[in-house]
Every structure is written in C-alpha cells, then in structure tokens.
C-alpha positions as CSV (number, residue, x, y, z in Angstrom):
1,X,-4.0,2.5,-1.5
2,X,-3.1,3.8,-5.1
3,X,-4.2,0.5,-5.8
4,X,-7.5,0.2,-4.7
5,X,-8.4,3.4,-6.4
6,X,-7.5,2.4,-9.7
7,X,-9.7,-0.6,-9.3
8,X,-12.4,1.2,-7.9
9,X,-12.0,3.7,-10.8
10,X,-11.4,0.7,-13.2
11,X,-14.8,-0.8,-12.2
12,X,-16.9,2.6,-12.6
13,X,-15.8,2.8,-15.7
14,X,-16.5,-0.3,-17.5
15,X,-20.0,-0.4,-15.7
16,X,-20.5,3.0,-17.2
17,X,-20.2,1.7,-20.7
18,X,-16.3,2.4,-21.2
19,X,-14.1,-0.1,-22.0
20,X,-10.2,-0.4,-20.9
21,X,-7.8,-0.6,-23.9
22,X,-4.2,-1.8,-24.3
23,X,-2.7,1.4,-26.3
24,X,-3.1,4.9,-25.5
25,X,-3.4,5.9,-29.4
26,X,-6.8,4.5,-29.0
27,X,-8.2,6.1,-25.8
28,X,-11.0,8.0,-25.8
29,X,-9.7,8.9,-22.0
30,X,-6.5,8.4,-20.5
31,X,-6.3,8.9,-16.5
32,X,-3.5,9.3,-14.0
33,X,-3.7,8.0,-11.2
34,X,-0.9,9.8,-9.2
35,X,1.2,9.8,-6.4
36,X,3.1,12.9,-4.4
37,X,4.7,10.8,-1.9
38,X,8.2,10.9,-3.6
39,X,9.4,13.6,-6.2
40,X,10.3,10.7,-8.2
41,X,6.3,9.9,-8.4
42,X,5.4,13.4,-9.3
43,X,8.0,13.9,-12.1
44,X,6.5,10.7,-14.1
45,X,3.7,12.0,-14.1
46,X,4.7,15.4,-15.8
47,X,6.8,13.3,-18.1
48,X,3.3,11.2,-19.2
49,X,1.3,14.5,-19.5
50,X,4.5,15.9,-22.0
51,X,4.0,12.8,-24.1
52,X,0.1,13.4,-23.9
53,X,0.3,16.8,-25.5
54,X,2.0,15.9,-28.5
55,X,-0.6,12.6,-29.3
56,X,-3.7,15.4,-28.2
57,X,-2.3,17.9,-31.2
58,X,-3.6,14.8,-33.6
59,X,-6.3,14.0,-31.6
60,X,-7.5,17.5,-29.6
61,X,-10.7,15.1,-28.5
62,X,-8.6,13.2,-26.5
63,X,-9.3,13.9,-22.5
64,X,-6.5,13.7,-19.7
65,X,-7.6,13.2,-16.1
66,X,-5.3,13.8,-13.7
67,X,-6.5,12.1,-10.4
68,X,-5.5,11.5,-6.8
69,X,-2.6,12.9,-4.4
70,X,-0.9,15.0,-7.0
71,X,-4.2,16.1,-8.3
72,X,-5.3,17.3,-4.5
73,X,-1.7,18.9,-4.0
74,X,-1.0,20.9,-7.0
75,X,-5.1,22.0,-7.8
76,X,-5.8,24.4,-10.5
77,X,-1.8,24.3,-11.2
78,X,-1.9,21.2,-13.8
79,X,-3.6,22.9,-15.7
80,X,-0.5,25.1,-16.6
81,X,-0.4,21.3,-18.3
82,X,-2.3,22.3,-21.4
83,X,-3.2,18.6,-21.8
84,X,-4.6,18.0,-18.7
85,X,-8.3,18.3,-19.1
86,X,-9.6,17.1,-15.5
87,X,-8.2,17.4,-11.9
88,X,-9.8,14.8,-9.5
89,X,-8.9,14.2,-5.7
90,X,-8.7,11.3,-4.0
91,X,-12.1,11.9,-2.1
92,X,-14.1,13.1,-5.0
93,X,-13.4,9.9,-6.9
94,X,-17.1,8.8,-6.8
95,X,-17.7,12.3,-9.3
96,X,-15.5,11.0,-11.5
97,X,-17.3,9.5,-14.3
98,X,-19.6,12.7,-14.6
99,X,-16.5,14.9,-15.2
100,X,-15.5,12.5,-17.7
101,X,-18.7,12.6,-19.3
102,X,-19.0,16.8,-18.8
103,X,-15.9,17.0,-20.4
104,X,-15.9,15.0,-23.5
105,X,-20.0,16.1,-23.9
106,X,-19.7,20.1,-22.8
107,X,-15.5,20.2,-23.8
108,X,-14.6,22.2,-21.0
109,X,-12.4,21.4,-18.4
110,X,-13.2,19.8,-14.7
111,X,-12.0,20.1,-11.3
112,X,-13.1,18.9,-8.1
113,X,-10.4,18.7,-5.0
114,X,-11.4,19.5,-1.5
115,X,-10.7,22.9,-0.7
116,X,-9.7,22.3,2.9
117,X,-7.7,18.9,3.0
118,X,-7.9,19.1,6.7
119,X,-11.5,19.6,7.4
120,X,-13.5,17.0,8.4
121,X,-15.6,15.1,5.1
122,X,-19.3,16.1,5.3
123,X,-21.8,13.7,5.7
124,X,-22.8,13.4,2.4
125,X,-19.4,13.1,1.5
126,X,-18.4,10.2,3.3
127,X,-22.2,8.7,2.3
128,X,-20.8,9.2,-1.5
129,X,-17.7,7.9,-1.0
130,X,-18.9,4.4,0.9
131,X,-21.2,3.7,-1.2
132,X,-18.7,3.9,-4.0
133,X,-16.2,1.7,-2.2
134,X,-19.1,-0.7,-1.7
135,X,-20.4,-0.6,-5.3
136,X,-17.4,-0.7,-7.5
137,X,-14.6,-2.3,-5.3
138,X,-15.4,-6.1,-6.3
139,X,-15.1,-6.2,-9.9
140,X,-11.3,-5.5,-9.6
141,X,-9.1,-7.4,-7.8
142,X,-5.3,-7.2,-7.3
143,X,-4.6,-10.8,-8.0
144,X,-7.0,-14.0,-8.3
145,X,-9.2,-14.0,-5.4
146,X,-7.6,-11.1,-3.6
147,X,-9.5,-8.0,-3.2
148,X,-8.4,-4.7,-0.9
149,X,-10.5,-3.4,1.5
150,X,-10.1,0.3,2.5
151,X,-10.9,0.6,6.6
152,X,-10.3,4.4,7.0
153,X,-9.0,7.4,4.9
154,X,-6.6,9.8,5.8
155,X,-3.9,10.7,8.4
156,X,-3.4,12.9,11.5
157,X,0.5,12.0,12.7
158,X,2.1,14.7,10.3
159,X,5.8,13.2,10.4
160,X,7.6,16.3,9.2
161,X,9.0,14.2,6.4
162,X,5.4,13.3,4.7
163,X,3.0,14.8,2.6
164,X,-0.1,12.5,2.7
165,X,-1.9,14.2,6.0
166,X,-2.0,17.3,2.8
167,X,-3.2,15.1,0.0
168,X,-5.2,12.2,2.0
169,X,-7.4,14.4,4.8
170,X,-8.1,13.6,8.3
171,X,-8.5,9.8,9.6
172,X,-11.9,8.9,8.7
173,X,-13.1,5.3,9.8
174,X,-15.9,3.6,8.3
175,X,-18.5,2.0,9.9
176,X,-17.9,-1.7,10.8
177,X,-20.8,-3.0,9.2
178,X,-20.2,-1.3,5.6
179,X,-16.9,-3.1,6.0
180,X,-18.7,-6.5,7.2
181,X,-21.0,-5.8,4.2
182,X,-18.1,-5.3,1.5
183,X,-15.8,-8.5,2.9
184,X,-19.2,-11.1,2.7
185,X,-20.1,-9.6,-0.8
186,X,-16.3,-10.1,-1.9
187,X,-16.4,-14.0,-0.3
188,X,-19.5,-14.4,-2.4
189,X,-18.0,-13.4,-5.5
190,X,-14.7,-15.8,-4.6
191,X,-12.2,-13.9,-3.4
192,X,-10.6,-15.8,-0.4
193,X,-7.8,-13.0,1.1
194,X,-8.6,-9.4,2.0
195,X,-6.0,-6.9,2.9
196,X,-7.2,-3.8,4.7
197,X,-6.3,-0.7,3.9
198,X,-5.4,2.7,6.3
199,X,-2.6,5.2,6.0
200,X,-2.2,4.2,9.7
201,X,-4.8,0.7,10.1
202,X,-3.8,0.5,13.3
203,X,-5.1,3.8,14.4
204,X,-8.4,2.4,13.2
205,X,-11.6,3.4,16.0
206,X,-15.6,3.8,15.4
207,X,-17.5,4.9,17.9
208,X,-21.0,3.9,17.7
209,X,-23.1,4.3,21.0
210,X,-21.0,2.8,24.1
211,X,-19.6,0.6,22.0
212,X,-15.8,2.1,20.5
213,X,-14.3,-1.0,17.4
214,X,-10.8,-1.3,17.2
215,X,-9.2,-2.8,14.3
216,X,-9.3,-6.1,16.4
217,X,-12.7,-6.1,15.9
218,X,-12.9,-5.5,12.0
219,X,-10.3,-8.7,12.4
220,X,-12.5,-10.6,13.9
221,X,-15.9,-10.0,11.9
222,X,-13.6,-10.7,8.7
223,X,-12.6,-14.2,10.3
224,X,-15.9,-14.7,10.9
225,X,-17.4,-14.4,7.1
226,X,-17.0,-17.6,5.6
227,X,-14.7,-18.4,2.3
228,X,-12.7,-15.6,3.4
229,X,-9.3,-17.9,4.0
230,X,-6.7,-15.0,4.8
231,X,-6.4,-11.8,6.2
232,X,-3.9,-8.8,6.5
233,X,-3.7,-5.2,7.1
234,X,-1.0,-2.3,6.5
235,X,0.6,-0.5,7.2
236,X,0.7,-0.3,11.1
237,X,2.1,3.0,12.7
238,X,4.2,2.4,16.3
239,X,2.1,3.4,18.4
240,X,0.7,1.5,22.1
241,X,-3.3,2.2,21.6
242,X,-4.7,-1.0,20.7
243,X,-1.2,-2.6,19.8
244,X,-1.6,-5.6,22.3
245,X,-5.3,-6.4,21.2
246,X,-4.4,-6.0,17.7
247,X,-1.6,-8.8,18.1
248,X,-3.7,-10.5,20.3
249,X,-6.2,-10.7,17.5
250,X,-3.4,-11.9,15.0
251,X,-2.9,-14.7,17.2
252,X,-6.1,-16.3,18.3
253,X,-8.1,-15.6,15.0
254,X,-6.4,-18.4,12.5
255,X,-7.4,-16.6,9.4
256,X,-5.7,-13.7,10.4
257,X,-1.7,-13.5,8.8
258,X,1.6,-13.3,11.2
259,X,2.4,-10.4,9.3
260,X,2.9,-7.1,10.6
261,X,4.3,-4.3,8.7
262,X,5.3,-1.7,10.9
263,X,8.0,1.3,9.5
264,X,10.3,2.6,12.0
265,X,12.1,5.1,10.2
266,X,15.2,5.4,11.9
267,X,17.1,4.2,15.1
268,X,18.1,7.4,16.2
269,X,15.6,8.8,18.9
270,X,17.2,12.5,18.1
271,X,15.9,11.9,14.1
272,X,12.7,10.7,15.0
273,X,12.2,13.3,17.1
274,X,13.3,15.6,14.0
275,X,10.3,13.4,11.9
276,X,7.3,14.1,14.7
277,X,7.1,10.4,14.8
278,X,6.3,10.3,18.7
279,X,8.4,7.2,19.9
280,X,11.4,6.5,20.8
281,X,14.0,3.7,19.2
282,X,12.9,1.5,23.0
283,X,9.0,2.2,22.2
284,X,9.5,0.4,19.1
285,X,11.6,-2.2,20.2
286,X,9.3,-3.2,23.0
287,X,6.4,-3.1,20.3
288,X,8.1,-5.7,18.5
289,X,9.2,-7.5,22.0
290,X,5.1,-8.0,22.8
291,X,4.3,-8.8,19.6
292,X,6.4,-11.8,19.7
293,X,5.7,-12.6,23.2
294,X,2.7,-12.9,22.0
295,X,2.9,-14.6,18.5
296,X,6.1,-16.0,18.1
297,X,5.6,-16.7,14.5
298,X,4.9,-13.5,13.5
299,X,7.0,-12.1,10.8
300,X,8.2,-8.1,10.8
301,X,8.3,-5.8,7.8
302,X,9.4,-2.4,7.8
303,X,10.8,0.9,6.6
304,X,13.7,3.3,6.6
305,X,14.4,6.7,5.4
306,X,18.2,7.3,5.1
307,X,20.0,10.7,5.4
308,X,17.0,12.5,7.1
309,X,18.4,16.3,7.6
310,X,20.5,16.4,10.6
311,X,21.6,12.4,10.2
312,X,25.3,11.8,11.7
313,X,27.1,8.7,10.9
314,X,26.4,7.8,15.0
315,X,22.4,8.3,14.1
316,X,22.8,6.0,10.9
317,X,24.5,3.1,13.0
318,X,21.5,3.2,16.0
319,X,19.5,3.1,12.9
320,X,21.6,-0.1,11.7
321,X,21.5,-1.6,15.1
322,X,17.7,-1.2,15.0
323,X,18.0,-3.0,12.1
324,X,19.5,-5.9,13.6
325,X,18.0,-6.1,16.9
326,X,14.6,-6.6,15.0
327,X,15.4,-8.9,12.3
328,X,13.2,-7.7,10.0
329,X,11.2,-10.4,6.9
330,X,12.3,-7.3,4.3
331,X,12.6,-3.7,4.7
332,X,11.9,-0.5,2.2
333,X,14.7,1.6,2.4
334,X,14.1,4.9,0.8
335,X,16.9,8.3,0.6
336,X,15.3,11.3,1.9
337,X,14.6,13.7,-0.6
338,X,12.2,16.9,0.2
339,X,8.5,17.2,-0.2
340,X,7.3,20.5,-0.5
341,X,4.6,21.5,1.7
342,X,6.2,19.3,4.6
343,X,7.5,20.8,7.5
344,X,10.7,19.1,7.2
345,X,11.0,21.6,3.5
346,X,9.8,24.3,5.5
347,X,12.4,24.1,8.6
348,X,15.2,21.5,7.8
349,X,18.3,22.0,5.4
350,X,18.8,19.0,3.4
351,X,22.1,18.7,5.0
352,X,23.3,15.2,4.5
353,X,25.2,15.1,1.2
354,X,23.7,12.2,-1.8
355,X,26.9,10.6,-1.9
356,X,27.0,9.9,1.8
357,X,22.8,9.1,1.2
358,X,23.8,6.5,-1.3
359,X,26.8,4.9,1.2
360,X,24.5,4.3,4.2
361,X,21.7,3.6,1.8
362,X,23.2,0.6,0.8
363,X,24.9,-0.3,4.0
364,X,21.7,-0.7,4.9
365,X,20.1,-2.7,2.4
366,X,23.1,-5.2,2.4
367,X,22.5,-5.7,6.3
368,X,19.1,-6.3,5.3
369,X,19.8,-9.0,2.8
370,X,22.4,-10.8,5.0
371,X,19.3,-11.1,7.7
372,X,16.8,-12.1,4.7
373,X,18.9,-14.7,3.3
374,X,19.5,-16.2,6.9
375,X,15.5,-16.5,7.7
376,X,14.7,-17.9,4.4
377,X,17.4,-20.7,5.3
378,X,15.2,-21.7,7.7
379,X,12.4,-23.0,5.0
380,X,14.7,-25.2,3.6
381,X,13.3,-28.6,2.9
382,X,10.0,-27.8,4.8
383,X,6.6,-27.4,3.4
384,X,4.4,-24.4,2.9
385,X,1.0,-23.6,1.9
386,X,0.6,-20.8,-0.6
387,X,-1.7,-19.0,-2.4
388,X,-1.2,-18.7,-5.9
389,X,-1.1,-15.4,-7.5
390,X,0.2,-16.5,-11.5
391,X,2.8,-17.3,-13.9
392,X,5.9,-15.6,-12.3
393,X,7.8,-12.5,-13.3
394,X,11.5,-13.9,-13.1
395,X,10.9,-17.6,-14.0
396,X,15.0,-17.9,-14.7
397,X,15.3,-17.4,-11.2
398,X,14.8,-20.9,-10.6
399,X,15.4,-23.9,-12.8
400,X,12.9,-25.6,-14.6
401,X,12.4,-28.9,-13.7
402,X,8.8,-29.5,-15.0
403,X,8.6,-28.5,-18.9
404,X,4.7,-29.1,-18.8
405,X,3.6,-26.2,-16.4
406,X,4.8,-22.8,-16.2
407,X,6.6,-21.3,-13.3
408,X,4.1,-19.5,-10.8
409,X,4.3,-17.3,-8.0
410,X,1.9,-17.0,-4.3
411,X,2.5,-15.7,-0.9
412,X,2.7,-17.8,2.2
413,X,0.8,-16.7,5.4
414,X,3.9,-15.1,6.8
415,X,3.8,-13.0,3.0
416,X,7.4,-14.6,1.7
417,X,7.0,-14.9,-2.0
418,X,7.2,-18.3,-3.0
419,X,8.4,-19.6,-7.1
420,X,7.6,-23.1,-8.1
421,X,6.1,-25.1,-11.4
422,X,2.1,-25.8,-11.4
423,X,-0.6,-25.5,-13.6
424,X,-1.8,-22.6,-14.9
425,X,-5.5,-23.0,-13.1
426,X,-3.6,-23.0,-9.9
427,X,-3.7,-19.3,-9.9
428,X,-6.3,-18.1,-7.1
429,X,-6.2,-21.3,-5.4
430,X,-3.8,-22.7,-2.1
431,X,-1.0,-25.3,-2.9
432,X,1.5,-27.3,-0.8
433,X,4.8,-26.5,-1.9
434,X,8.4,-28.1,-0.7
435,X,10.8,-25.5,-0.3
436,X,14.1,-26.7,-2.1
437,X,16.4,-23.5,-2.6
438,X,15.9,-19.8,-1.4
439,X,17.4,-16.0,-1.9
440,X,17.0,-13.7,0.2
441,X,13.6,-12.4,-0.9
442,X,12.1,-15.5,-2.7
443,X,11.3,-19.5,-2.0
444,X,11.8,-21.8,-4.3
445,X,10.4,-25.3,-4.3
446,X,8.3,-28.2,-5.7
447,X,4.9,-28.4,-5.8
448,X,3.4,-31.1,-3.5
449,X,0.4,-33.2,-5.8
C-alpha cells in the first residue's frame, strides 16, 4: 500500500514541474513516506528527520514532509521535529503538492490529517481522492509492466494487536467502474499484471442499486480488459463472506493468479481470541480446505505474530502445527512488540519474555524453510513461465553459466521468484524458464530460447 502512494505521490510531482533527484543534498523537498505498523518503522523515520535537521541548518529552505500512517497517528506532534515542515495523511494525499507549494512560497508550515480517522470520508473526499488514484497512478509502476491498483481504503476488524483501523479509516470501496477505468488505462499504457490493493481485499463490497460487487466481480472485469495477462490481490483476511466465490473466481478466470495470501496469526484459538481476529484455528483450516478443493494448484502465503501477550509454549506449538497442516509457499513471521493506541497496549502486559520471542521465532521460521525447500523440490527439471521483473539482486546465488547476459529475476503465476540468465530487454516481458536447482525461497534455472 505504502507503495502505491509513493508512486502516486511520485507521479504528482514530476507532472507538477518537480523533478526526483538521487542525493538528498540537492532537494529542494524531501518526503517521508511512513509507516506505524511496527515500532521499528516509526523509529527510522525519527532517525531520518535527526539527520534532516542538521543538513536544514545549511540549508533552512530545505522542506520536510512527513506523510502517511505516522503522519495521521502522531498529528501536530512531529512537529516537536523542528525539521518537519509538513504533516500529510494518507487520505489527504491529493492536497499534497499545494502544501508543498504553500510551504516553500508562504514558508510556514502545513498540516492536513483527518480529524476523526473513523468517520466516514465525505463525498468530496472520496471524489478527490479517486480522481487522484486515477490521474497519477500510471506513470509509476512497481516493476516493468506492473502497476497496483488500490480497490478499497481502510479497515474495520480492529485485531487488538494493529494500528491501521487508527491510521487508515474505515473500509471504503470504490466504484467498480473507476476501477475498470484505471486497469484499461494501465493495459493501454503496457502494463500487463495488476495487483489489487485492500487492507482486507477480500472484504471488498459496492452496492450500487440491487446490484452488491464482490471482489469476484472486480476479478472478472480485470480478466476481461485485454493485455492485462495477470492478476493478484492482497492481502485476504479469514473470513467466510465471499471466500468460496472469490476462489471460485481464482479458478475459472485464467488470468487470475493461484495465489492467495491469507495471515493467520496464530494456531492457538485462545490468542486469537486475545487478537479480536474472529476465527477459530478450524475456520481457517477449513478456508484453506475449500480453497483447495476448489483449485488445487493454488499456492498459500501467510503470517504469524510470535509471543502475543498471554502465548504459552502449548499456544506456540498449535501455532506450529498450524503451520504444518497448511503447508504454506512462505510465511512473514513477525515478534510482537506493542503499538500504542492498540487495545492490546491498552489491556495486555507484554508478558512473553524477548528471549523466549526470539526461540519460537525461529522455531518457526526453520519449520517454515524445511516446508519451502520441500515444495520448491517439486519444480525441479520442469518448466515455468515467468514474468520478468530485472537484473537480479543476489546474482551469486546461482552460477553463471551464460557470460553474455546478466542474471534476472520474475515471478511465476503461483508468485515463487524465479533467478536465471537473459537479456536485459527481457525485463517486463514473459519467458519460459527450466528450473535446474532451488532454495527454499528462489528457482533457479535456464532460460528456454
């Protein structure tokens, strides 16, 4: 989601006359774009705006914006920050470039947050902020002819661990054709894969008349526009309404990815009782159950927080068998640390000592691995079709055997990351690729001319 903003951001930008640079010495502007889902996120940011102050005392023309979660949590605090210069929220994003231009014209500082995270967006709100997704989100993409497409904003489950519900808003769909619009405007312009984008994309539902879209439906009208060649969506939360058409979707639409990210948390039904997160360890299981029923291809991503207040070592080994049972493509495995704001900082003593955090913690990620490395296995010596994303990050990974092209990365269907040698001009574009040797998280393997 962070993501998407920064291109939408990126894009109003440059077609308001500014243009990017590569050193912060020679910024006019320098923005944040910040997260408040982890501490961790919160106290980089802090750490940025301590190096800011020293280069503004040299260059006191210099203007900070401070945008998104962290700017809608914290408010009128940054600027206790003497170098922040502009607070912007995540749903005022389309005033952004006039409280640029107000500050570095009238040299006063800006803020716009919403004042009541929880309310409802106005009409005119939610009029300024489509028609900024829709103007600026094509310029930017995350790789070569990938683009995000945000379906709905916001979040109503309020797992006692989270903060987003306080920094994000209420779920807010948007109308299925602004998002038909925005995918046929993105195939025109080349991209072939859209991912699309919700705190909770399945919880996705516009009424319009008798008529109530599901995220089924958004599936559909995007197989239905032309170039488009793939499509996902995260992250899915467990829950039964429109579960079975959603996976129904996934598995007669042939655009549409086998992927399914879907966080479970924790295998104890007493902790996610503790989180708010409304199923049980069984609900989820049987999730997973139909969804393979149903498309037996279909690959399973998920999450886990470790040492949630109250965790015994009998709660952390349901959580492991959960782990098991399901099989998961890859997991994010996270240590719970406390939010403030959450319920769970409110009402639960952080009670599991960081030692024992740090045990389970990687208990769990080497049960993880073990199941990784055994479904990549199963690629061995079979082909693949990938699309191309660019030269690859860890090229010693794999061994050269091609000294004429560089080593590049893409993503099969099922979204394992595939490394193998190709052109350069491959990147944006699908190749057949043999897979010869595999880790647990990556494919390696010859390209297929």
């Amino acid at each position: 989601m962070n993501k998407l903003d920064t291109a939408l951001v990126t894009s109003a930008l440059k077609k308001n006359g500014f243009i990017i640079t590569d050193n912060t010495r020679d910024s006019d502007v320098v923005l944040i774009n910040t997260c408040s889902v982890r501490e961790h996120a919160e106290e980089k940011v802090f750490s940025h705006l301590g190096n800011l102050k020293h280069l503004k005392k040299n260059r006191p023309g210099l203007v900070v914006a401070v945008i998104g979660c962290m700017a809608q949590r914290l408010g009128n605090k940054l600027f206790d920050h003497e170098s922040v210069d502009i607070i912007c929220g995540p749903t005022q994003l389309p005033q952004l470039v006039r409280l640029i231009t107000d500050a570095m014209q009238k040299k006063t500082r800006q803020i716009e947050v919403q004042q009541n995270i929880r309310k409802k967006p106005t009409a005119q709100q939610n009029e300024s902020l489509q028609n900024f997704e829709s103007q600026y989100s094509v310029t930017d993409k995350p790789a070569p002819a990938q683009a995000f497409v945000r379906v709905m904003r916001g979040c109503n489950n309020f797992c006692t661990y989270c903060i987003v519900p306080l920094c994000r808003g209420p779920e807010v769909s948007r109308p299925p054709q602004a998002i038909k619009q925005q995918i046929t405007k993105m195939a025109q312009q080349g991209v072939k894969q859209i991912t699309l984008l919700g705190q909770t994309v399945n919880s996705y539902e516009y009424k319009n008349g008798e008529k109530t879209y599901c995220l089924a439906d958004i599936l559909e009208t995007a197989n239905n526009i032309g170039t488009i060649e793939r499509i996902k969506f995260v992250t899915s939360y467990p829950g039964k309404k429109y579960f079975k058409q959603i996976i129904q979707a996934m598995a007669h639409l042939p655009k549409v990815c086998p992927c399914l990210h879907m966080p479970a948390q924790s295998g104890s039904d007493k902790i996610l009782k503790a989180m708010n997160r409304n199923y049980t360890a069984e609900d989820y299981l049987n999730l997973i159950t139909q969804a393979r029923q149903i498309l037996p291809s279909i690959t399973i991503a998920g999450d886990f927080i470790i040492g949630f207040p109250g965790e015994t070592d009998q709660d952390f080994r349901r959580t492991m068998d959960l782990l098991e049972q399901v099989r998961y493509r890859n997991c994010f495995i996270f240590r719970y640390s406390p939010r403030k704001g959450t319920a769970a900082h409110k009402n639960l003593a952080d009670s599991v000592p960081a030692e024992v955090k740090k045990e389970r913690n990687s208990e769990l990620l080497d049960a993880q691995k073990k199941i990784s490395h055994q479904l990549s296995r199963t690629y061995l010596d079979k082909q693949v079709t990938v699309l191309t994303e660019g030269p690859s990050k860890k090229s010693h990974l794999n061994d050269i055997d091609n000294n004429d092209n560089p080593q590049l990365t893409g993503r099969t269907a099922g979204d394992y990351i595939v490394v193998f040698n190709g052109p350069a001009d491959l990147a944006g574009q699908f190749a057949k690729v043999k897979i010869t040797k595999v880790s647990p998280w990556t494919l390696f393997g010859r390209l297929i001319k």
